[in-house]
C-alpha positions in Angstrom: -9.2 24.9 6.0 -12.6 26.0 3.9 -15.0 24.4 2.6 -15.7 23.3 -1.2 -17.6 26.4 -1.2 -14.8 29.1 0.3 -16.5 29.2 3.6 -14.3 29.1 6.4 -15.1 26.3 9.3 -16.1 26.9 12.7 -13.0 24.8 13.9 -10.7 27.0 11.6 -12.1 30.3 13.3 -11.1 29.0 16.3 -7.5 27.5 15.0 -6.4 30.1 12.7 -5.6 33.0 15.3 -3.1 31.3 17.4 -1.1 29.9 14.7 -0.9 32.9 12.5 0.1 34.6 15.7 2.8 32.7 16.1 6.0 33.5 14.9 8.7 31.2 17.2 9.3 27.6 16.1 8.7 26.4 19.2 5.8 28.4 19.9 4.6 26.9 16.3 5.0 23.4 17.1 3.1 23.6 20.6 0.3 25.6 19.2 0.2 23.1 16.3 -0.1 20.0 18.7 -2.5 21.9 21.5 -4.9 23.0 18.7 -5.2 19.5 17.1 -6.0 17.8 20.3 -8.8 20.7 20.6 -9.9 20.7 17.3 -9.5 17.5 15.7 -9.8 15.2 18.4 -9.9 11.0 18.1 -9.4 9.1 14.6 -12.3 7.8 13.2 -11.7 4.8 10.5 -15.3 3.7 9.8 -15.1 5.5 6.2 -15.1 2.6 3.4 -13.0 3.2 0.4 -15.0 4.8 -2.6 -15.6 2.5 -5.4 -15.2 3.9 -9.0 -18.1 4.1 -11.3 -16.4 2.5 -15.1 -15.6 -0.3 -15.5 -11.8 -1.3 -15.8 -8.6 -2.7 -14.8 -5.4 -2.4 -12.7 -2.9 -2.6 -15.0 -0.1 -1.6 -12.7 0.4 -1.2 -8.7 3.4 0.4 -7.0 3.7 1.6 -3.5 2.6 4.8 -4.6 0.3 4.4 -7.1 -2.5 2.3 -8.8 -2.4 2.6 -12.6 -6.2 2.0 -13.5 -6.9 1.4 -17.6 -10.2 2.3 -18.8 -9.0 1.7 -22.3 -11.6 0.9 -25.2 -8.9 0.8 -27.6 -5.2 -0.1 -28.0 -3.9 1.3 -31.7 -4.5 4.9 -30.4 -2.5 7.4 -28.7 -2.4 6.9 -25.1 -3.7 9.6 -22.5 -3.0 9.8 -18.4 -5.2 11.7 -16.1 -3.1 12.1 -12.8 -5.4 12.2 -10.4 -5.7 15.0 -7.3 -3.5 13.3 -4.0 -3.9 15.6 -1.3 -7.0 15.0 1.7 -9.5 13.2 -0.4 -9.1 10.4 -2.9 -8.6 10.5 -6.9 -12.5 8.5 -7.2 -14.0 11.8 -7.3 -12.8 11.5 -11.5 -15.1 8.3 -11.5 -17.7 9.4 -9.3 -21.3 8.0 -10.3 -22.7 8.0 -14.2 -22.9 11.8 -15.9 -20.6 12.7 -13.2 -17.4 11.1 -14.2 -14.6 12.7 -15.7 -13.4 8.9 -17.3 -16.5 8.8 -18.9 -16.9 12.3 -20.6 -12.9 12.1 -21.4 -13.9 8.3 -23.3 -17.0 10.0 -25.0 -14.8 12.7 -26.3 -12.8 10.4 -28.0 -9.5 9.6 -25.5 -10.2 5.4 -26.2 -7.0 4.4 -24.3 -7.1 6.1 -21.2 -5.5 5.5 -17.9 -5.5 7.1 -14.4 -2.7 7.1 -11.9 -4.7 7.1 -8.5 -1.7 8.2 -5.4 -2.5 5.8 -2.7 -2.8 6.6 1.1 0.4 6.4 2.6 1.1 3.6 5.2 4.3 4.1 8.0 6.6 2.6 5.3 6.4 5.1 3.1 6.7 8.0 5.6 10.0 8.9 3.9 8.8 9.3 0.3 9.1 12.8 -1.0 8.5 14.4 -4.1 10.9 12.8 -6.1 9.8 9.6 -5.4 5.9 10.4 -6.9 7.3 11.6 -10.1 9.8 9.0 -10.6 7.1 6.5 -10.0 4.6 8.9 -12.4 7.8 7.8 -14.6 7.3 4.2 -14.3 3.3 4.6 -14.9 4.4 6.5 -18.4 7.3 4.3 -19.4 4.6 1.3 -18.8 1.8 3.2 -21.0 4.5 4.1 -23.6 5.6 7.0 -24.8 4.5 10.2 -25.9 1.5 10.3 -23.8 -1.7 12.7 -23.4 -0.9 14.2 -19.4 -3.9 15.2 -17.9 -3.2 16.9 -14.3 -6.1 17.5 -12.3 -6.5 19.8 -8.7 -3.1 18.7 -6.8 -2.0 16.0 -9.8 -1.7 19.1 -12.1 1.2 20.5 -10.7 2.6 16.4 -10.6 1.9 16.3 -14.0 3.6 20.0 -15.4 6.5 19.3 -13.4 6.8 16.1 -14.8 6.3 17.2 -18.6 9.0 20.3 -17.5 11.5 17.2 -16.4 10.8 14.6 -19.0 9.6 17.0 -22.4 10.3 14.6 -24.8 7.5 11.7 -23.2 4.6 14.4 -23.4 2.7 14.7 -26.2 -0.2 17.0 -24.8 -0.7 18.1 -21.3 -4.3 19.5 -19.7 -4.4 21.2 -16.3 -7.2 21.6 -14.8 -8.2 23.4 -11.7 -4.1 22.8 -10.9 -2.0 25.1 -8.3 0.7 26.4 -10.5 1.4 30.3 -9.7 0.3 30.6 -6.3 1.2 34.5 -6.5 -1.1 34.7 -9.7 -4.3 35.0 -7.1 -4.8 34.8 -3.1 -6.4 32.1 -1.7 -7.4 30.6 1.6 -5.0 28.0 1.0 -2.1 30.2 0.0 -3.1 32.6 2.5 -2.6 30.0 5.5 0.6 28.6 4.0 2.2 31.8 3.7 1.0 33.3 7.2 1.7 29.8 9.2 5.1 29.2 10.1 6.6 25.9 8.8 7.4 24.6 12.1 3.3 24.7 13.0 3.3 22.0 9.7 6.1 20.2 10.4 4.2 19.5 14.2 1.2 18.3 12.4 3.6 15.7 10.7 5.2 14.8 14.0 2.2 14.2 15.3 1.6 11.9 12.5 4.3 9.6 13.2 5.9 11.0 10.2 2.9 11.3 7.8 0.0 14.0 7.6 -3.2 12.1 8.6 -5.9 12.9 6.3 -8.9 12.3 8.4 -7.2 14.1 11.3 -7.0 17.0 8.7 -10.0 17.2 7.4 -11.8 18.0 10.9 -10.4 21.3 10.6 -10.0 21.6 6.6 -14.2 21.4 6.7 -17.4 20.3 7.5 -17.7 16.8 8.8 -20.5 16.2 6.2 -21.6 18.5 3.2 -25.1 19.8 3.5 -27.5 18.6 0.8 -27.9 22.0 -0.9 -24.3 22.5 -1.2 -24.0 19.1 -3.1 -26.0 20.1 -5.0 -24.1 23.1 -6.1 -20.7 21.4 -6.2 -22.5 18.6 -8.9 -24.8 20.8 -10.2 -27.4 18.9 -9.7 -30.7 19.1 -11.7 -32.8 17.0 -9.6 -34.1 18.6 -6.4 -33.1 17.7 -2.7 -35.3 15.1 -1.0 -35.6 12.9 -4.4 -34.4 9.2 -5.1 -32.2 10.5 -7.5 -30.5 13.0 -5.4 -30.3 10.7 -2.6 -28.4 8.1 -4.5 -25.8 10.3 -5.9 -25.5 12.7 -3.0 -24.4 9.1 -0.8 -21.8 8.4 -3.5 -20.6 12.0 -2.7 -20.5 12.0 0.8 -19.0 8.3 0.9 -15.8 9.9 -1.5 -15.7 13.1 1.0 -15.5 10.8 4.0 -12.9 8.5 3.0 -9.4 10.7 3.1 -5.8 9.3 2.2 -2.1 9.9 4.3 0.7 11.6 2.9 4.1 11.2 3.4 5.5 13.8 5.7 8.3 14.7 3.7 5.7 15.3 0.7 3.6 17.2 2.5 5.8 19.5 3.7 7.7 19.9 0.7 4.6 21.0 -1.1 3.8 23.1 1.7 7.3 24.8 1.3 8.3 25.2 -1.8 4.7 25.6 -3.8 2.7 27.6 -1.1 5.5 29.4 0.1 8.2 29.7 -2.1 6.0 29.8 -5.2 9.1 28.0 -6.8 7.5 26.1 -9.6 6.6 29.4 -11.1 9.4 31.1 -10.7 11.7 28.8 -11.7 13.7 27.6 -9.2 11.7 24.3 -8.5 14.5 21.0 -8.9 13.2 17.5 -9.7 14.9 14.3 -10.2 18.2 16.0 -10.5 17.4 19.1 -12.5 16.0 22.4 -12.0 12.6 23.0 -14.1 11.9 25.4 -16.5 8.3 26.0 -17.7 9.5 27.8 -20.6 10.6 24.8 -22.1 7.4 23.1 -22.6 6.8 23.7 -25.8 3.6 20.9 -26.3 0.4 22.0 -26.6 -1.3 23.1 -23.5 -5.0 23.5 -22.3 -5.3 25.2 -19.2 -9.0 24.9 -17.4 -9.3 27.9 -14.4 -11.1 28.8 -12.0 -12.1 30.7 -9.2 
């Protein structure tokens, strides 16, 4: 609904009066499916899947979820970054050389690393909700072996506190980074939309789906169909100037990753949408998981938060 650089989209300006005028369910659910004819308009599937930049190997596949291993070593401590999952896919932590998250975590010193990349959902798994991912995120863990280094990044950092609230004793570390945990702590575009939209207006979206939220449908009126040069720039901070070889080669891997979007499961989706953006509940306490409600107060392991703005 804004672009990587807060900046709302034309389409949005157009979209956002009608639904956060509407107030009835049903009212909700037409202007939902009225507006995404109008502003999303046809599929488009030419995107190509983005490649990642290091080296490695699949070390596990679920429906879910790839488990990547970029592992130099195998006596140390293991570490898993869980990647973001929401329009976009998890590449962007293996982007291109000096702009890779694997590769700075590896020259830090993490030598058995792994990533849990959430795959685009396909009509079968239209079902899955959030129990599913973090019993899955289970399997990935009980695989790497226990206590493990959690590293939750954008969307995976929530993923990856709730998980450490549910199972304390198989986290050894966590790092959140850029991760919506309080949504009351500041107001956002995002939170702002969630909390303004009624749930039916979501729910439509999903519907219209066939039961999953279709990311490239999405993204048409999340943000710009591209991202101007100068703003890649920005986002990468970018030394070399606009117009070189240098920027033209990374700036392609960019706009390849920001093209390519992944589904999610209706039931996720709205889930999220519910009890995160609305409800707030993993912060206040009352979120449930896998059978139990979650307390953040009990994770007692050593946290590094990374905010921002």
């Amino acid at each position: 609904m804004h672009d990587p650089l807060g900046r709302q989209s034309a389409n949005l300006g157009f979209l956002w009066p009608a639904i956060a005028a509407s107030a009835a369910s049903d009212m909700a659910a037409l202007v939902a499916k009225r507006l995404a004819d109008l502003a999303v308009g046809a599929d488009d599937a030419s995107a190509s899947e983005p490649q990642w930049a290091t080296p490695h190997t699949l070390a596990l596949e679920l429906k879910t979820v790839r488990l990547r291993d970029f592992s130099a070593a195998t006596n140390t401590s293991p570490a898993l970054l869980c990647a973001p999952f929401a329009l976009h896919g998890g590449a962007i932590v293996d982007l291109a050389p000096n702009h890779s998250l694997i590769a700075a975590s590896r020259e830090a010193g993490l030598r058995r690393l792994f990533v849990a990349e959430w795959r685009s959902a396909n009509g079968e798994m239209r079902f899955l909700g959030i129990d599913d991912y973090l019993a899955d995120l289970n399997v990935l863990v009980d695989e790497i072996g226990v206590p493990v280094d959690l590293i939750g990044v954008c969307q995976g950092g929530w993923m990856a506190l709730a998980y450490a609230a549910r199972f304390p004793a198989k986290v050894r570390k966590l790092v959140l980074a850029g991760a919506p945990i309080d949504i009351a702590a500041e107001p956002s575009a995002l939170s702002t939309l969630a909390a303004s939209s009624p749930l039916a207006t979501f729910q439509e979206l999903v519907r219209l789906g066939d039961g999953l939220l279709s990311g490239r449908k999405v993204s048409k009126f999340w943000g710009p169909e591209r991202i101007a040069d100068g703003d890649v720039r920005e986002i990468l901070q970018i030394t070399e100037p606009v117009g070189s070889g240098a920027f033209a080669k990374i700036s392609a891997l960019f706009q390849k990753w920001y093209a390519w979007t992944v589904d999610l499961p209706g039931p996720f989706f709205l889930e999220c949408v519910e009890r995160l953006y609305k409800r707030n509940e993993l912060a206040s306490g009352s979120f449930a998981a896998l059978g139990r409600r979650l307390a953040l107060g009990a994770v007692k392991i050593p946290i590094f938060l990374l905010a921002a703005r």
